[in-house]
C-alpha positions as CSV (number, residue, x, y, z in Angstrom):
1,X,12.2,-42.6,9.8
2,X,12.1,-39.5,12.3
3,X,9.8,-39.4,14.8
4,X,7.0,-37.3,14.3
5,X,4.9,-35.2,16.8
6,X,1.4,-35.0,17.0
7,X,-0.3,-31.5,17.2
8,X,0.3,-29.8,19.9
9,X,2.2,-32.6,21.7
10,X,6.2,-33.2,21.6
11,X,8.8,-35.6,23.1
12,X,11.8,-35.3,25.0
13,X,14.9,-38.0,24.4
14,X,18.4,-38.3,26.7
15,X,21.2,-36.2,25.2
16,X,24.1,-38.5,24.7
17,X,25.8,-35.8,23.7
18,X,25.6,-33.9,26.7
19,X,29.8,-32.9,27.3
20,X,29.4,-29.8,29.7
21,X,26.7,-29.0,32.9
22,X,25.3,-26.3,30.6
23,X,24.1,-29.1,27.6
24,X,20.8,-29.9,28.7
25,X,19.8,-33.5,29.9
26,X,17.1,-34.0,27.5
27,X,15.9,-32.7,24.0
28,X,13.1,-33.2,21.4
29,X,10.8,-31.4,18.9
30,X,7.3,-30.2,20.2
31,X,4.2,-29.1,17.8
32,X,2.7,-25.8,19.0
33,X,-0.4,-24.8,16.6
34,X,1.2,-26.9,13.9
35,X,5.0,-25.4,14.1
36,X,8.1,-27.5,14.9
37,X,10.1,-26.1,17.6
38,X,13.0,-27.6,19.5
39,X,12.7,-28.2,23.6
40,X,15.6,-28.9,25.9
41,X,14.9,-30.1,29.6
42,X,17.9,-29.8,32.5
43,X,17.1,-32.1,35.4
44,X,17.4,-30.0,38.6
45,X,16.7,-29.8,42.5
46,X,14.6,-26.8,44.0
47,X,16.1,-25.3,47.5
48,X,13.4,-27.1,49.5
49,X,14.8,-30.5,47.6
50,X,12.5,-31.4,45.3
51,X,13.4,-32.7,42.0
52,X,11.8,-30.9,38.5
53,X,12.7,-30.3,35.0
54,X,13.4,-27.2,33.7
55,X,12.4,-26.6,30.2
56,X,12.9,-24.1,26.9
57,X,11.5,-24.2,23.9
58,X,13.2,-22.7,20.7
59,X,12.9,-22.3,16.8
60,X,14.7,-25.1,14.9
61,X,18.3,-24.8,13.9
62,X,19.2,-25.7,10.7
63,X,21.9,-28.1,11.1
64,X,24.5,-26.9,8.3
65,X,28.2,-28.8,8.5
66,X,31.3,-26.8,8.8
67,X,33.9,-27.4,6.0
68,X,36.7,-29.5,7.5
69,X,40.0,-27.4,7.2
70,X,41.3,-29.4,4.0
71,X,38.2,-28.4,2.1
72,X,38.5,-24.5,2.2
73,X,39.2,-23.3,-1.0
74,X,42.3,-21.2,-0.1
């Protein structure tokens, strides 16, 4: 069962599939005004040391798998 979000809440998860810096450290879903949208967070450190997450929000992506090379058709 996927985890569902509550209106106008979301959650964020680790990404263990993080492979580069640029991957963010965390992502989720969040409800906004009843729309699904995806968040990412990247744990970082301001100049005066203090520790925050950094955040986007963006539409979903459907996830659509690429053929593998044996399967194209010519």
């Amino acid at each position: 069962m996927a985890f569902q979000n509550k209106p106008n809440s979301g959650a964020l998860f680790t990404n263990k599939d993080k492979k580069e810096d640029k991957h963010p450290d965390y992502k989720g879903n969040i409800n906004v005004e009843g729309k699904e949208l995806q968040i990412a967070g990247w744990k970082k450190v301001s100049k005066n040391g203090t520790t925050f997450l950094s955040l986007s929000v963006s539409e979903k992506k459907e996830h659509t798998e690429k053929p593998k090379q044996d399967d194209l058709p010519f």
